[in-house]
N, C-alpha and C positions, 0 to 999 in steps of 0.2 A: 185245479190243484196246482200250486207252483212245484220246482224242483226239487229231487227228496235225494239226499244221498245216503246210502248205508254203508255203514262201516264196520267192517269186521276185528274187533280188537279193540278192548281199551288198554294199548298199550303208552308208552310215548307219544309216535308217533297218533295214534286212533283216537287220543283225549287233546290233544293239541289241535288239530285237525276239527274237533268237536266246535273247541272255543275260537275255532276262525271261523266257522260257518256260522256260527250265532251271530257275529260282528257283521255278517253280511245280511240276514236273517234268512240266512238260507235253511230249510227242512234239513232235519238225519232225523239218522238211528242209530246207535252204538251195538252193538251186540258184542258180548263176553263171553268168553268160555266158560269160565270158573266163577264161583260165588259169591268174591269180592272183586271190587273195582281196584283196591289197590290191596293187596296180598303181600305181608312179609314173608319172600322168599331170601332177603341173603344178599339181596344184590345191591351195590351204591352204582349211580353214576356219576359222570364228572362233565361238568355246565360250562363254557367257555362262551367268550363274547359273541360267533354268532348266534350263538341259541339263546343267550340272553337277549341280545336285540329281538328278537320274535318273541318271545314272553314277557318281555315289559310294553309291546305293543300289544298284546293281548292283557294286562293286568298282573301276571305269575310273577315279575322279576321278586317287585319288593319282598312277598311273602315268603318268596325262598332266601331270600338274604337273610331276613330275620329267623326263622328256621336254622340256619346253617350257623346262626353266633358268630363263633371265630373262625372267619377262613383268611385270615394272613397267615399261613404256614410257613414255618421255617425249614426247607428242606435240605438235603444230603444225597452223595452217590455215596455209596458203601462199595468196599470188596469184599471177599468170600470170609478176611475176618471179623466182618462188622465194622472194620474202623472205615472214619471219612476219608477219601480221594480227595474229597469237595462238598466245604460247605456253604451256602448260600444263605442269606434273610430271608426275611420276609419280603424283600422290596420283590421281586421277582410277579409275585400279586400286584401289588401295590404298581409294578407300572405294568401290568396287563392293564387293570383297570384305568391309569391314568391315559394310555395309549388308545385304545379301544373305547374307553367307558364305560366298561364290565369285567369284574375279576373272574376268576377260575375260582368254583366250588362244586368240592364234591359234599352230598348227602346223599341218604337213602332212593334208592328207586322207589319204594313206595311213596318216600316225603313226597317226591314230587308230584306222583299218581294223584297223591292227593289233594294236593294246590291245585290241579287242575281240575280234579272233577269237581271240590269248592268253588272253583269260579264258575262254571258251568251256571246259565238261569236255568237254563231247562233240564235237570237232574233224571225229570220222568222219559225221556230219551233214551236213557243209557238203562241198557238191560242184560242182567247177570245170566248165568248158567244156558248161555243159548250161544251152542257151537256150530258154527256154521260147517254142514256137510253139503250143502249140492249147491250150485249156484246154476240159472236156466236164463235164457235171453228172452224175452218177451216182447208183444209188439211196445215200440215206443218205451223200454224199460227192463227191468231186471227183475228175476223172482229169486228169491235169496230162502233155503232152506235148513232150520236147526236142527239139530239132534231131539228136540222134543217134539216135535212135529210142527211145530212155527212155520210160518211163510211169513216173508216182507217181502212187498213191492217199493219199489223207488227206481230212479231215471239210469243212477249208478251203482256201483259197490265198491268199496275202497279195501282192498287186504291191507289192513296193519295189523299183522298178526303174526310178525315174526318169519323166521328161517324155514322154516316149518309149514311155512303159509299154507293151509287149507283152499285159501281163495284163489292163491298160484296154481296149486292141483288142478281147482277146476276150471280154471282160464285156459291152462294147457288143453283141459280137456276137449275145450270147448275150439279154440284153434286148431285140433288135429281134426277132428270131427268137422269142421265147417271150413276151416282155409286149410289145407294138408302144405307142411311144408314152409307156415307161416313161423312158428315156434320149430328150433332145434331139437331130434326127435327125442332127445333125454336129456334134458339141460342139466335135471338135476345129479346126475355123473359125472358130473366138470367139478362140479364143487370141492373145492380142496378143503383139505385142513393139514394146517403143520407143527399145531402149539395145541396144548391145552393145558386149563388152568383153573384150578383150585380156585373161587373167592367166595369169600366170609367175612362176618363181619364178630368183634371179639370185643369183649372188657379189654380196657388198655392195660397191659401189664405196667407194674409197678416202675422197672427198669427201662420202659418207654418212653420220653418227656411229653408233653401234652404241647398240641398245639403244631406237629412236625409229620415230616411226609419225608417220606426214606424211598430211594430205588436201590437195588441191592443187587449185584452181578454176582453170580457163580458160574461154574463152566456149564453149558447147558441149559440151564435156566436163569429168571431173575424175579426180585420181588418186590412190587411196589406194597409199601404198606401207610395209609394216609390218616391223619387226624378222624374222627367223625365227632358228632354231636352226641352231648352225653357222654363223655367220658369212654366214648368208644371209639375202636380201631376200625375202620378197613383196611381188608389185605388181601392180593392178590397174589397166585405163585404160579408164572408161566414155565412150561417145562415143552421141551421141543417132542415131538413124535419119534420115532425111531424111523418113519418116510409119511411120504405124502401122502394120505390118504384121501379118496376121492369117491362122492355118491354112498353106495350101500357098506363101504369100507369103513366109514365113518358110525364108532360104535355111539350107544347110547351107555351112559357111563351110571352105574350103579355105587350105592356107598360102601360096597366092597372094597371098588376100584379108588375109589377117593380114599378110603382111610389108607389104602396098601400106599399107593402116591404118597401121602403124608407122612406118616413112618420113615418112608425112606430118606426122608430130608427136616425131620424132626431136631436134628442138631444140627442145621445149617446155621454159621453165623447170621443175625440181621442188623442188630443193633449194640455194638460192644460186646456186655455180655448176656441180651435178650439172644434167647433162638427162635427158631422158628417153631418147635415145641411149646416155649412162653405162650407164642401167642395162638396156636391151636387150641392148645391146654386148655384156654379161654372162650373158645370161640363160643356163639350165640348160637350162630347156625353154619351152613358151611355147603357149598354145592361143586362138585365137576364136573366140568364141561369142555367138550370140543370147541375149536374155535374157526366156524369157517368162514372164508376169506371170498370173497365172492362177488361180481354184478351181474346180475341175468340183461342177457342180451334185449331184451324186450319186456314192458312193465304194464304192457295195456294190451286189449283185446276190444274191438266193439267197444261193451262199457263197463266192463272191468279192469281195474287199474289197481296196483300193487304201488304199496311206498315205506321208507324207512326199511330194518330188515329184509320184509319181504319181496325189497325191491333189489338191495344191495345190503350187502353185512361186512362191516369194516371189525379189523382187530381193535378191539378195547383199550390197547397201550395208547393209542392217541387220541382217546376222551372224544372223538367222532362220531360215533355210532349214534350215541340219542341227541347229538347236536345237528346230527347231518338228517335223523329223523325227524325234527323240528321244520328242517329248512323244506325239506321233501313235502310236510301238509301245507308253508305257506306256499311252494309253488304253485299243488295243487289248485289253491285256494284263490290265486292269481289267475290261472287258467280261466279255473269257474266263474271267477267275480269276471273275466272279461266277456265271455261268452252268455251272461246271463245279463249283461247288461245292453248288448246288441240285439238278443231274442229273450226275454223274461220269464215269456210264460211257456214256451213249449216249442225249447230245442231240437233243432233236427238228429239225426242219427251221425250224419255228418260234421254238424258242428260241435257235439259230445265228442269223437272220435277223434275230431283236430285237438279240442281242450285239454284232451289227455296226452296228446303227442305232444302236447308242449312242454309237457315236465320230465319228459324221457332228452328233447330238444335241449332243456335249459340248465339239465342236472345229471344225465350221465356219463359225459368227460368228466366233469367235478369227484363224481363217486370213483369215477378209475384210478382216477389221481389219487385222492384219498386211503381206498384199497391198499394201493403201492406203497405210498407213503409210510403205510402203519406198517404192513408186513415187512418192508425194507428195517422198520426202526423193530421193529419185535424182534428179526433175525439180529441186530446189531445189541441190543441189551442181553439176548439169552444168550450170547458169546456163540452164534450160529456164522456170523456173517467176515470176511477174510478183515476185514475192516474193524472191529468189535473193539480188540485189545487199544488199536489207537485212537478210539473216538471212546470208548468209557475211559482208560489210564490216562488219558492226555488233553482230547480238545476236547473234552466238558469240565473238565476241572480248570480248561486255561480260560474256555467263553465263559462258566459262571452261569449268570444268572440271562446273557445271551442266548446260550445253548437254548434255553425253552422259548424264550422271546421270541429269534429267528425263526423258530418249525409255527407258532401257534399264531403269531398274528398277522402273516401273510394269509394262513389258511385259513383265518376268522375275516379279515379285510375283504376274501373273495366271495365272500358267502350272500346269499340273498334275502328277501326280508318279506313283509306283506305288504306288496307297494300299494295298496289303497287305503292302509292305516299309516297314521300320523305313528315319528317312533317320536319318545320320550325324550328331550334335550338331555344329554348326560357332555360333559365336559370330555373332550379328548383330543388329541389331537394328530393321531391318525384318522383320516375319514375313510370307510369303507367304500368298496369299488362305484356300489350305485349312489353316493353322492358325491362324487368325485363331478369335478366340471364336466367332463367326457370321457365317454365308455372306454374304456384300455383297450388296445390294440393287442388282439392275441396272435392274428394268424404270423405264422413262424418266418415265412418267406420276407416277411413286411420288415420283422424285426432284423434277419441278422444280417438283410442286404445291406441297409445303413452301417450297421456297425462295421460289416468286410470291407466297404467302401471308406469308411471314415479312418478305420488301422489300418489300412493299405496306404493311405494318401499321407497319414502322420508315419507312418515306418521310413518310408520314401524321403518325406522332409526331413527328419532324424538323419538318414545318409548322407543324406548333401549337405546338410549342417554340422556336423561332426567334424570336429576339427582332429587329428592325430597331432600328439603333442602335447595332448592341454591337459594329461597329470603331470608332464614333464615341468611344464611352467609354475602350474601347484607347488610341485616338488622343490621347484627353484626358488618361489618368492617363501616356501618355510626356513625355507637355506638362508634368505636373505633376514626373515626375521629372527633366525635366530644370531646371528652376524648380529643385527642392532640389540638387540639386547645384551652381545657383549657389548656395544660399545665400537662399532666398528661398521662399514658399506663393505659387502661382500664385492663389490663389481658388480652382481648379477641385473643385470636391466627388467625389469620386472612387466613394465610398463602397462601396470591397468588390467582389468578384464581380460579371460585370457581366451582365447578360439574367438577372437573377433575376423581374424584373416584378413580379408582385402580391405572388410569396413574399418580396420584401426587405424588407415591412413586417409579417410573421410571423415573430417570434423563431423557435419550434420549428419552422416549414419551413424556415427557415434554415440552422439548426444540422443538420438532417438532410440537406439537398440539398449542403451543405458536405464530409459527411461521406460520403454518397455518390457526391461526386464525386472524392474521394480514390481511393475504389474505382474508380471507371471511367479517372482517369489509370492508375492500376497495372495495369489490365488493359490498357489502350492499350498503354501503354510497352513491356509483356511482348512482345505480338503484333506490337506494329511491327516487334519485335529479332530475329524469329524469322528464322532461316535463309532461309525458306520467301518469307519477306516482301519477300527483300534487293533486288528490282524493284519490287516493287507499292506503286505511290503509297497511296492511300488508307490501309492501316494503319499508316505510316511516324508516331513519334512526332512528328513536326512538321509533318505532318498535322493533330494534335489542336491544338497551339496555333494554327492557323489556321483550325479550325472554329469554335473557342474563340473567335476575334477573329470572324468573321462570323456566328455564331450565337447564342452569348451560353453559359453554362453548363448553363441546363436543356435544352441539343439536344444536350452532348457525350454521351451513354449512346445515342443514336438515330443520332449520325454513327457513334460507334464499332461497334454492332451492323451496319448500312449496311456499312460497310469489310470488315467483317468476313468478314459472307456473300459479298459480290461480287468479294473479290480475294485475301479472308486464305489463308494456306496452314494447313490442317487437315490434313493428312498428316503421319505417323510421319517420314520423311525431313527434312521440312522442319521438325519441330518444335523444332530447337535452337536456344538462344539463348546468345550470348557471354558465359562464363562471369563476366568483368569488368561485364558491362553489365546480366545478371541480379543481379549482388551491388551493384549502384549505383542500382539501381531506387527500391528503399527508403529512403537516404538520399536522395538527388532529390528525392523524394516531402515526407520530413519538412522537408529545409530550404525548397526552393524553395515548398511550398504550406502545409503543416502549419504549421508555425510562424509565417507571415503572417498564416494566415488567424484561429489562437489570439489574433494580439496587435492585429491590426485589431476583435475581439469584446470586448477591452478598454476601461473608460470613460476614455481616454487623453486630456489638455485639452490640451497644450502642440499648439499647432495646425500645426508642423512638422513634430512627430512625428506627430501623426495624421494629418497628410497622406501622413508618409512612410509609416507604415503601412497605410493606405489605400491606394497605389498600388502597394506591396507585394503585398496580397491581392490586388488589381485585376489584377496581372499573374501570380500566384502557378503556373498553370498556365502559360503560357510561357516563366516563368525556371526550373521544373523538367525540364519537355523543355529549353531549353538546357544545364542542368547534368546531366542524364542524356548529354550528349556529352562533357561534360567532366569526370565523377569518373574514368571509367575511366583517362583519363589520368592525372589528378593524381593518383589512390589509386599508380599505378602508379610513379609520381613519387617519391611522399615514402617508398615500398617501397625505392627505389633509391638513395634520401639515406640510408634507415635499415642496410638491409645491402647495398651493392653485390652486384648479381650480373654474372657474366661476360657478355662477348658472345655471342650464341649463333649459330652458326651458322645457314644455312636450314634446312639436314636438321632441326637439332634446334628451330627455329619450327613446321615441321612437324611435329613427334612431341609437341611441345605443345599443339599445334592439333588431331591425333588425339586426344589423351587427352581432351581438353576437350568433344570432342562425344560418344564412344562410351564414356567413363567417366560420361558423364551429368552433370558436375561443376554442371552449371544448375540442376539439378530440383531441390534443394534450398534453393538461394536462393531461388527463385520461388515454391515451397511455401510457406516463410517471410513472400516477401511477401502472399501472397492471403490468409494466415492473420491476419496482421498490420492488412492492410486489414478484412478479415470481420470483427476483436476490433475492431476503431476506430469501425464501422459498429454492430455490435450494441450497445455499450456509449452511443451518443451516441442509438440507436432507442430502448431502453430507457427510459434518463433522461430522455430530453426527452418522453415518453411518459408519468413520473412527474411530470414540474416540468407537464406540459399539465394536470393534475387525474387522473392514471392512466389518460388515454387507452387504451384496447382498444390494445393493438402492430400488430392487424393492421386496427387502424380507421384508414386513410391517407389523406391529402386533398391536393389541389392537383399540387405538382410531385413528392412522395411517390409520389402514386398514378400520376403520367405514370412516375418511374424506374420504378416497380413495375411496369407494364404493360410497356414497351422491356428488362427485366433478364428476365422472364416472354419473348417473343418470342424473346428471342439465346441466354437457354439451353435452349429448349424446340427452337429451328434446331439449335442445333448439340451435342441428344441426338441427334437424330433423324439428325446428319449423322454421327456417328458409329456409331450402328447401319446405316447406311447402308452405311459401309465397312467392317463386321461388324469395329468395335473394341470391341464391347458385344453383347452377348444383348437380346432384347428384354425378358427380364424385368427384367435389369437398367437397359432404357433407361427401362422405368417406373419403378423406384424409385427410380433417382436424379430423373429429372423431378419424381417426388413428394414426394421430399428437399431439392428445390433448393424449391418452393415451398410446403413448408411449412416452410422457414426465410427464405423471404424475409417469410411473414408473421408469425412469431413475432420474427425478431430484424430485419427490414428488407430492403429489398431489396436493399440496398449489400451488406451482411452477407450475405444468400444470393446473389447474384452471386461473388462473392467466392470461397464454400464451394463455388459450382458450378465455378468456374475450377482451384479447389485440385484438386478433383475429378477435373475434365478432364485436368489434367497429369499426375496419377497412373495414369490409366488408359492416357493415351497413348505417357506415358516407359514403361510396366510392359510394354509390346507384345511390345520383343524379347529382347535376350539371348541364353540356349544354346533351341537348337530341336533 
């Protein structure tokens, strides 16, 4: 006989779990407590990209798409009077899906009980009304006990049967009885709970719009209430405990208790003038429940093993629970396929006991974090948490359609999959951790020694480079332009770029710190623009001209390094920049600094013009940040003088706004410019290297050798930060580091900054696409 696993629960996890063991053709049994496989109780849940990646490897994706109809929802933050804080599209889906390759839908829990036990070949498997009470260890196996007086034999037993777990029970039982001391002596007393909540599912009231998904704050509580199929609502209403309740404290809630809860918040605002009454009023069905919060310290025994629920139970606000119970049967499922492919026909006790330690190995930091996660954000929407009022009133109404992007697709990117099935090519261009070039780098020591290392050594360059004086000279060549605009030379000597210090009396450090600072605007400007950026002060391009007025020019490559590590956004998501503003960088660039600074290097006598030119270059780096806000416009401008285009609608501002980030239409311009700046840099490291007497290229002095050192530090940080996020091999993080510096000493360091930036963009736009 080959290997038989039993599984207790056709729950999420226990039907998912079913349909990976078929794929292997590995033996089960399902066992059921209750007399349907998939029972409307009341419940929806909510589907996010890792769980869809596991079900479209198994078959389920499509069928629940088409099941769910419409799920681009338009959603909203409400306050306690119903009206919007914050309203968002539909895109918020729309780029879950384009980012990942899989939207956020909710439907029924049974829908999807359903899809699954549909795809199931083997149907005669799964067996109703048989609740497991005694589970007993056998030689070479397990004897699994129902309440009808059934016996199954098989190798293992798997509890997916919830909080409640049965099979937990007797795992414990079976550790205290056989290892003392292996199992903590009452795990299930740890158990918290600090919410509970009312969900139901209801006819859409009238004054509800169709197709929309509301979160709703009040003091103490909040209400998610979302689209369903069929012209129906789910709705959820969390309400805090009055304390932590833990183990036997934790009541079982009768519809006493549910109706008395409901009543009391029957005229809560939700929606305008819908209340929370509307939509009870309505409801189908309606259930409450505690909500515990939970990971058990240990999920296996021998050969008993626990997953989903009964292994860990996240709060529901973060749509984890049946996604995280998905990922729980493909590890199992991973474990098994590897252990059954070493030994086939009759694994040892040993090798069963490793297989199961792998999924506790592989997935219970993941559940912790998780856990946290949700209860942190469940404390912050039910106005529990000191933080609440500023992150509902303030930073989700300012991030938008961010606010859900940022929590949901780090936490779907980290998730695992069934690594011996092929997944389904879906277009996207975040790729998830396992098909990233190289595994990410988690341990913490690893991470933040680079980065204390790398702020330490740019804080340092930053002091020594800081010139005192250089708003004063700011302040003096404004003086001086405003002098020429009457009509008049104020006197004031302006002379060029200002915080050059000792180099402004060195033609060829001149010409080189000139030209490398061409490159370090273009790299600023790039990374201010990014997506990623669109909160963080510090890499903001007007940031630079205001480092530029307090620092002088030889500190701008050490504030922008600075910026960079401490707030830039380095991630795939956030790496896109507007495609108008990526194509305006470069002109910016040449009018506002290039060409001042060409015609200020001029022997120019007419002492107006020199002056004018003089406060031209003097300012050249903050009339470029201000014309980098205003080409996109005017380019857009004199596009609309030359060929009128029609009005466009929002939908279709939107679909131009898609194509714009996920057709990549940036990465090209910005190619262009790093390339452009690198040619500017090497060509001026060169020859002023020839006119110096043939100076060695890589023989650098003064404020040469400070860029060289601060261009060396931010792209040696951010090799290392992106091997880090396994967007490079490390063999490849060496070569390129070895590539970026031996062309900063061949052609400069402007020029291999530059090449390393061109670089960086290529490897991080190349990420995603079809997977």
């Amino acid at each position: 006989m080959g290997f038989k696993v039993i599984i207790a629960g056709g729950s999420v996890s226990g039907l998912s779990l079913a349909n990976m063991l078929e794929k292997f053709d590995i033996d089960y049994v399902l066992l059921e407590a209750y007399p349907e496989i998939a029972p409307q109780v009341g419940a929806s849940i909510g589907l996010l990209s890792n769980g869809f990646r596991i079900l479209d490897q198994i078959g389920c994706y499509e069928p629940i798409r088409d099941i769910s109809n419409e799920f681009y929802l338009k959603s909203s933050i409400r306050g306690p009077d119903g009206k919007a804080t914050a309203e968002n599209s539909t895109a918020n889906v729309h780029h879950l899906e384009h980012l990942l390759g899989y939207p956020s839908i909710f439907i029924d829990r049974q829908m999807l009980l359903q899809v699954l036990y549909d795809n199931l070949k083997y149907k005669d498997r799964v067996l109703t009304k048989k609740r497991v009470s005694r589970v007993d260890l056998a030689k070479g196996g397990v004897q699994v006990h129902t309440d009808d007086g059934s016996i199954f034999e098989g190798d293992i037993i798997v509890g997916a049967d919830g909080i409640h777990s049965a099979v937990r029970s007797e795992m414990w039982r079976l550790g205290h009885e056989q290892s003392p001391g292996y199992f903590p002596p009452d795990e299930q007393s740890r158990v918290p709970v600090d919410t509970k909540c009312i969900f139901g599912i209801s006819k859409r009231p009238a004054g509800l719009p169709d197709r929309s998904q509301q979160m709703v704050h009040h003091a103490g509580r909040s209400y998610l209430i979302v689209h369903a199929p069929g012209n129906r609502t789910y709705w959820f209403l969390f309400k805090g405990t009055d304390k932590t309740l833990h183990g036997k404290e934790i009541p079982r809630y009768t519809k006493d208790d549910l109706e008395k809860l409901a009543r009391e918040h029957l005229d809560d605002n939700i929606y305008d003038d819908v209340t929370f009454g509307t939509i009870y009023k309505n409801r189908i069905m309606s259930t409450l429940v505690p909500l515990e919060e939970y990971v058990f310290d240990k999920w296996h025994y021998n050969r008993v093993i626990t997953i989903g629920d009964a292994s860990h139970k996240i709060d529901p606000i973060s749509g984890q629970g049946g996604n995280g119970a998905i990922e729980a049967a493909a590890l199992l499922v991973n474990a098994l396929a590897d252990m059954l492919e070493k030994n086939p026909k009759n694994p040892t006790e040993a090798e069963v006991v490793k297989a199961l330690s792998k999924v506790h190995e592989n997935r219970h930091a993941r559940a912790k974090a998780l856990v946290s996660q949700a209860h942190q954000l469940q404390m912050i929407l039910t106005g529990r948490s000191p933080v609440s009022k500023l992150v509902t009133k303030f930073l989700m109404p300012i991030l938008g359609d961010d606010a859900f992007l940022k929590v949901a697709v780090p936490i779907a990117a980290a998730s695992h999959r069934i690594e011996r099935l092929p997944v389904p090519k879906r277009l996207r261009i975040v790729p998830f951790d396992d098909e990233l070039p190289a595994r990410p780098i988690e341990n913490k020591l690893a991470s933040w020694a680079p980065w204390l290392l790398s702020v330490g050594s740019l804080g340092v360059l930053l002091y020594q480079t800081a010139q005192p004086g250089s708003l004063q000279n700011v302040s003096h060549s404004l003086k001086a332009l405003q002098g020429l605009l009457q009509g008049a030379t104020t006197g004031v000597a302006t002379g060029g770029l200002v915080g050059l210090g000792a180099a402004a009396g060195n033609t060829v450090e001149t010409i080189r710190l000139r030209a490398n600072l061409f490159s370090t605007l273009a790299i600023w400007f790039a990374e201010g623009s990014r997506q990623g950026n669109r909160l963080a002060v510090l890499p903001w391009p007007a940031t630079c001209a205001i480092a530029y007025s307090l620092f002088g020019a030889k500190a701008l490559l050490p504030s922008l390094g600075l910026s960079t590590i401490l707030m830039g956004s380095n991630n795939v998501m956030g790496r896109h920049v507007r495609t108008d503003i990526a194509r305006s960088i470069l002109p910016s660039l040449i009018t506002g600094y290039a060409i001042p600074t060409v015609l200020a290097s001029l022997p120019i006598q007419n002492p107006i013009l020199r002056q004018a030119v003089d406060v031209a270059a003097t300012l050249a780096p903050v009339v470029s940040t201000a014309l980098l806000k205003v080409f996109p416009s005017a380019i857009q401008a004199v596009r609309n003088l030359i060929t009128p285009s029609p009005v466009k609608e929002l939908a279709d501002e939107k679909k131009d706004q898609f194509k714009d980030i996920y057709q990549k239409k940036d990465v090209a311009p910005l190619k262009r410019t790093y390339a452009f700046a690198a040619g500017v840099c090497a060509v001026v490291h060169v020859a002023s290297a020839i006119y110096a007497g043939f100076e060695a290229p890589g023989s650098l002095g003064g404020s040469s050798a400070i860029y060289g050192l601060a261009s060396v530090v931010l792209s040696s940080w951010l090799t290392w930060d992106m091997r880090a996020r396994g967007f490079l091999t490390t063999k490849n993080s060496l070569l390129g580091g070895l590539a970026s510096a031996a062309g900063s000493l061949l052609l400069g360091p402007g020029a291999g900054l530059s090449a390393f930036f061109y670089w960086r963009e290529h490897v991080v736009s190349g990420l995603g696409d079809w997977f």
